[in-house]
matplotlib code that plots the C-alpha trace (Angstrom):
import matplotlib.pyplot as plt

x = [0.0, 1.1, -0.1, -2.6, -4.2, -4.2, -6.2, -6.0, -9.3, -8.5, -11.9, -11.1, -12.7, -9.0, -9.5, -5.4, -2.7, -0.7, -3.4, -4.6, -1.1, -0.4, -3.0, -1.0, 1.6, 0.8, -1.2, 1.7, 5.3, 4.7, 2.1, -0.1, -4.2, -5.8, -9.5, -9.9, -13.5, -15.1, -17.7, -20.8, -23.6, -25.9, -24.6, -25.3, -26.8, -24.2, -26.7, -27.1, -23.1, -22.4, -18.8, -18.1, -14.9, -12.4, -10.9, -7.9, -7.6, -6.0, -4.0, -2.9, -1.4, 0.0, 1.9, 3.3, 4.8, 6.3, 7.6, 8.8, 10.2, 12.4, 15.7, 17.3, 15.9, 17.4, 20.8, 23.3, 25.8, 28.8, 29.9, 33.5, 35.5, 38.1, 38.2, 39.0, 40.7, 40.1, 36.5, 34.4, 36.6, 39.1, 42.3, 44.1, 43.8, 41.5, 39.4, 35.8, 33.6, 32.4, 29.2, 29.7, 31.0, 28.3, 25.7, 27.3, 27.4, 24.0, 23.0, 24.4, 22.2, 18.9, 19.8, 20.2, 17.3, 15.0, 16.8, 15.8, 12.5, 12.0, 12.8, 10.5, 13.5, 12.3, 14.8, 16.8, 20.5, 23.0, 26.0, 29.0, 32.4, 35.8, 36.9, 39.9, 42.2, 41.2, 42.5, 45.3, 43.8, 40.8, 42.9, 42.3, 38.6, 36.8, 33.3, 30.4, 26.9, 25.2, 22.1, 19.9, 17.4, 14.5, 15.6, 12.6, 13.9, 15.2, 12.0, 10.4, 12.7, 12.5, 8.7, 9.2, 11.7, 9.5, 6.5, 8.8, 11.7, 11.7, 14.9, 16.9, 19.5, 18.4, 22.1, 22.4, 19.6, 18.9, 15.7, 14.5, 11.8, 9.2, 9.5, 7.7, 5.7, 4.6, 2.5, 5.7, 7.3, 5.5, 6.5, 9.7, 11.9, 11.2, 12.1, 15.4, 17.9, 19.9, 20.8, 17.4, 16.9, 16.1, 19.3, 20.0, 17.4, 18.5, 22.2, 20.9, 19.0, 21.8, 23.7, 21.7, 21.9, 25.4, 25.1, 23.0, 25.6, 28.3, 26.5, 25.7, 29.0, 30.0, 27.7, 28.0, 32.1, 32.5, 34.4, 35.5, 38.9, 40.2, 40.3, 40.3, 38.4, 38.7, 35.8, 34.9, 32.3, 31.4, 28.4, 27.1, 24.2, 22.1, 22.0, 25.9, 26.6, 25.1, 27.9, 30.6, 32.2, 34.6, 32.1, 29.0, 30.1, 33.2, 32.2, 30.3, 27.1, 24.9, 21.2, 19.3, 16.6, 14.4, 12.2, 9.2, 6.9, 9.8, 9.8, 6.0, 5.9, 8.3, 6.5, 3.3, 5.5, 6.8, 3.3, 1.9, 4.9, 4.5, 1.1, 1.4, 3.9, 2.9, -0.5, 1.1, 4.6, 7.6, 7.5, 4.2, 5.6, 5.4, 8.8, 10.4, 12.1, 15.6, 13.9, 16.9, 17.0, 13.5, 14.0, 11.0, 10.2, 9.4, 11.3, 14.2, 13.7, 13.0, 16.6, 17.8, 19.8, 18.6, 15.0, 15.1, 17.4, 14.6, 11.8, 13.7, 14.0, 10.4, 9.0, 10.7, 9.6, 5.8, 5.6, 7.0, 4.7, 1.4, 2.5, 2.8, -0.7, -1.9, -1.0, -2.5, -5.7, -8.7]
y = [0.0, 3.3, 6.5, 7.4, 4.1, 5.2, 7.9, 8.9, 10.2, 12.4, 12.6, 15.7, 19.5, 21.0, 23.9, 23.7, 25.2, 22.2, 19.6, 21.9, 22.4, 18.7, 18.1, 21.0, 19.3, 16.2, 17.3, 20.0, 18.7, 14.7, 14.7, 11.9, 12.3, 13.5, 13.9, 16.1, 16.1, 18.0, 16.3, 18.1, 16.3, 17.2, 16.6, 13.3, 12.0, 10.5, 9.6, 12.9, 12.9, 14.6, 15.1, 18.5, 18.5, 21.1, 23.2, 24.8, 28.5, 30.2, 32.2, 29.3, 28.0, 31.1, 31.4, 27.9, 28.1, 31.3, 30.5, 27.2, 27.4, 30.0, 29.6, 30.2, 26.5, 24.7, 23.1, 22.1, 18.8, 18.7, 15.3, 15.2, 12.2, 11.3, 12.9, 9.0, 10.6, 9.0, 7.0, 10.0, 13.0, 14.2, 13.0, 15.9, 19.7, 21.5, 18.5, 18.4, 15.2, 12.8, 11.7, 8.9, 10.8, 12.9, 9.7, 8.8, 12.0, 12.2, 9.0, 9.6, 12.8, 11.1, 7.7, 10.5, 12.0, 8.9, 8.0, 11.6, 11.2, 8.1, 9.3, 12.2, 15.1, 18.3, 19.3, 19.5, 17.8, 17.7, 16.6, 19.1, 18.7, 20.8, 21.5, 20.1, 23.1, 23.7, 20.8, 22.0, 24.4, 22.5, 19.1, 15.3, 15.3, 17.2, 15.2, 16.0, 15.2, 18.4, 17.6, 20.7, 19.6, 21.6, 20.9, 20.5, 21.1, 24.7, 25.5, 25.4, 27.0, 29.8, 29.8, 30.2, 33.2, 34.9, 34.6, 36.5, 38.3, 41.0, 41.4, 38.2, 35.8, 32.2, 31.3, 33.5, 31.7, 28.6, 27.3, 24.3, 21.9, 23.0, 26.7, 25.1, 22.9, 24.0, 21.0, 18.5, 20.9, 18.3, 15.4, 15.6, 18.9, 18.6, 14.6, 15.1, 17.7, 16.4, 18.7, 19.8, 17.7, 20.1, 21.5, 17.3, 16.8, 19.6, 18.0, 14.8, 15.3, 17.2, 14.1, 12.0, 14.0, 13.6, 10.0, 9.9, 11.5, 9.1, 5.9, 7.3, 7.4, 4.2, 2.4, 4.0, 4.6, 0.4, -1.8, -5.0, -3.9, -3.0, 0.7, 2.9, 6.2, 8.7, 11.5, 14.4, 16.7, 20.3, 21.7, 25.3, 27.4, 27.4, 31.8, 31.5, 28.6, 30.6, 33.1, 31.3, 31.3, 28.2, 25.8, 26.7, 28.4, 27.6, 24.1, 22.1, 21.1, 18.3, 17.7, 19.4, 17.0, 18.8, 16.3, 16.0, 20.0, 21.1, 19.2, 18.8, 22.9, 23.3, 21.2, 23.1, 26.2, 25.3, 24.0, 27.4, 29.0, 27.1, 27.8, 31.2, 32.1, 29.8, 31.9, 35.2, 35.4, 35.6, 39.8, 39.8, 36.9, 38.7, 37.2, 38.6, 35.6, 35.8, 34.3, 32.7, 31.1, 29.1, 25.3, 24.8, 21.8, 21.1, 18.4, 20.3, 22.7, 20.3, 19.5, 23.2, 25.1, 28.7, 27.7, 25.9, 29.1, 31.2, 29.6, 29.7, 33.3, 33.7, 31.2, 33.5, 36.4, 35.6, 34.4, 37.3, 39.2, 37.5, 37.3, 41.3, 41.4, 39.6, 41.2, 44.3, 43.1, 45.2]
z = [0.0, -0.6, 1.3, -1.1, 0.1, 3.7, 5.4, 9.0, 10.7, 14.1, 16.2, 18.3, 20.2, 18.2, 20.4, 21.4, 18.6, 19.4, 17.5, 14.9, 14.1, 14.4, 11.4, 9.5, 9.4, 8.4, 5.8, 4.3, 5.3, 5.6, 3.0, 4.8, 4.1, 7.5, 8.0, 11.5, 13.1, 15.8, 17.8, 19.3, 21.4, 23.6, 27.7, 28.6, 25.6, 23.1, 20.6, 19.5, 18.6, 15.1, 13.7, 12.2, 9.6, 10.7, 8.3, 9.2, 9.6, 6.3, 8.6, 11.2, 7.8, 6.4, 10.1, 9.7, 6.0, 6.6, 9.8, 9.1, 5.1, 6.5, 5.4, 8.4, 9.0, 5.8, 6.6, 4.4, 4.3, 2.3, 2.4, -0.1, -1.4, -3.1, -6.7, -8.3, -10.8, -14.4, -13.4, -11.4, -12.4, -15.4, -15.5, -16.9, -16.1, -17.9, -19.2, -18.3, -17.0, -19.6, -20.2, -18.0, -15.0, -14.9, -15.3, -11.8, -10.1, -10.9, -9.5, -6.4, -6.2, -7.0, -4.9, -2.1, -2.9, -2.9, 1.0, 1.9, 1.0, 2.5, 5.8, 5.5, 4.6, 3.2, 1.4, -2.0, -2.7, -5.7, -6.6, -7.4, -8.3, -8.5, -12.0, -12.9, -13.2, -9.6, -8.0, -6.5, -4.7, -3.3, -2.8, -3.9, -2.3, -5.7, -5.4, -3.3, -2.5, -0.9, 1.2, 2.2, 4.6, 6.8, 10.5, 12.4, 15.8, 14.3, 12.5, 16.0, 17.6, 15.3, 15.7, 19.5, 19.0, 16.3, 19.1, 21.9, 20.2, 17.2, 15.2, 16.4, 15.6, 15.7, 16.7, 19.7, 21.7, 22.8, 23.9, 26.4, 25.0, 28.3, 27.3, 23.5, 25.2, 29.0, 30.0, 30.0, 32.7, 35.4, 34.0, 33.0, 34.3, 37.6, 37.8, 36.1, 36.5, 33.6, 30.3, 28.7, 25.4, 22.8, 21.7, 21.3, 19.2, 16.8, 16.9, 16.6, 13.4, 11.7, 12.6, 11.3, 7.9, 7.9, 8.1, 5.3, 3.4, 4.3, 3.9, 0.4, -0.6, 1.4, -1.1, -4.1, -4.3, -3.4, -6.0, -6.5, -5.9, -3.0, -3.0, 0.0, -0.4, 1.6, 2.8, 4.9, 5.2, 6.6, 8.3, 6.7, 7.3, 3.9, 4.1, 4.7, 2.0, -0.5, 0.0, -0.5, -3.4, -2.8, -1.6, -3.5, -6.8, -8.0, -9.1, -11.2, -10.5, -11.4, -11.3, -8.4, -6.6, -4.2, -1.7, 0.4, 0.3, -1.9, -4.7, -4.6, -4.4, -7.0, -9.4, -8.9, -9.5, -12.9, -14.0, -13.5, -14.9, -18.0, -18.3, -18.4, -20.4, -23.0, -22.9, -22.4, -22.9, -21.1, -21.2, -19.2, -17.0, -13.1, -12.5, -15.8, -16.2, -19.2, -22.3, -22.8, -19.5, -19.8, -21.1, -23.8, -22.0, -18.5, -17.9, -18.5, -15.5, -12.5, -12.3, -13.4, -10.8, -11.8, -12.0, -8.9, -6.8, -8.5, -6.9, -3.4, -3.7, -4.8, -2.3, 0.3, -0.7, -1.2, 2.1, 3.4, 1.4, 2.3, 5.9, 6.2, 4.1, 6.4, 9.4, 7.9, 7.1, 9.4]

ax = plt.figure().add_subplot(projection="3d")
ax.plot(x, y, z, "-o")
ax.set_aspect("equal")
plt.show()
């Protein structure tokens, strides 16, 4: 069975944030078919019970995507390896990948991308490599699979500072899991004096992404020889990555995969986008897209980097947008 086969009923008042934004979530970021009812009766008399479907609150879900696409919440894991010089990368300086290379980087990318979504990652990776005159600078470990994933630990945290704090950084504060979620205080801070678990659980999950990386390159770099490859990886914020011009544009990269409310936004993105400008043109296009930037064909833009950075920035910015709109409305 698949999850389109399965649908979850919830028979509940949803008078607290925490279930309504349960149901959210399950319906936007793990993508699983949730029916929420309300039941009203008369006191004492259950046969008079009737279930009213809830229908969450434009505004509750406004709140949410804005405050929890924020990129402050997307990390990003480099994971590098050994360049394997002549079967994954160019032999000589100033050669470019063949065909073939590129076939494998790409796998890598999209055999990621199907581990992320299986685990429920919203996200996007790729595949990137040094060029060859570059080596030298950048050393023997020239491949890379990139995994940018939304941390879910940080998302709520930065929900929690947007509630209390104006003008923050998300680094410069920590926050304790009964200060999210006040009814555990009883049960849980006042029996144990240990460290508070919710600056764990946003190191754990990062850790966990870095696994991912590693046993994706454990698999896919195995051979029937005995070769030993060596890896490494480095942590970045996706705002900072962006920035740096070593590690995020002077290299080549391969097809982008984005997973999970991504991939499924992104797609809905490019459908309308494709729409209209066939209709209207690229000149009346809101976005003024380059003409020359547009693939004819669909298919060629869910793995493009420029289409896919361009919805990022877009994404951003419209929830921004519709947030302050929002907030102004009488």
């Amino acid at each position: 069975m698949s999850k389109l086969d399965i649908t979850y009923i919830l028979i509940a008042p949803m008078k607290e944030r925490i279930v309504r934004e349960s149901v959210i979530n399950k319906l936007l970021y793990e993508q699983i078919n949730t029916f929420a009812l309300i039941p009203t009766y008369d006191e004492n008399n259950i046969n008079s019970l009737k279930l009213k479907p809830w229908i969450p609150n434009l505004n509750e879900i406004k709140n949410l995507i804005r405050e929890v696409l924020h990129e402050d919440n997307f990390v990003i894991f480099k994971v590098v390896w050994d360049g394997l010089i002549g079967d994954w990368s160019p032999k000589n300086k100033g050669e470019f990948a063949t065909q073939k290379m590129k076939d494998r980087m790409n796998i890598v990318s999209s055999y990621t991308a199907q581990l992320m979504e299986e685990r429920g990652i919203n996200g996007f990776c790729y595949s990137s490599q040094v060029y060859s005159e570059q080596r030298d600078y950048h050393g023997h470990l020239t491949n890379a699979i990139n995994i940018v994933g939304l941390n879910p630990y940080r998302a709520t945290k930065y929900r929690y500072l947007q509630e209390i704090i104006e003008n923050y950084s998300i680094n410069d504060f920590s926050v304790k899991i009964n200060e999210i979620i006040p009814e555990i205080e009883n049960k849980y801070h006042k029996n144990h004096d240990t460290e508070d678990i919710f600056e764990q659980l946003e190191s754990d999950w990062s850790e966990s992404i870095v696994k991912l990386g590693f046993e994706v390159v454990d698999t896919l770099t195995k051979s029937i020889e005995d070769k030993f490859i060596e890896d490494s990886y480095r942590e970045f914020n996706w705002s900072d990555f962006q920035k740096d011009w070593a590690e995020n544009s002077d290299i080549y990269k391969f097809n982008i995969h984005p997973t999970g409310i991504l991939r499924k936004l992104y797609t809905e993105y490019l459908k309308l986008d494709y729409n209209y400008i066939r209709e209207y043109g690229c000149d009346e296009h809101p976005i003024c897209y380059e003409t020359d930037d547009i693939p004819i064909y669909l298919v060629d833009s869910v793995a493009n980097h420029y289409m896919f950075y361009n919805f990022l920035e877009r994404l951003s910015a419209e929830i921004s947008n519709k947030y302050e709109e929002t907030n102004n409305l009488p």
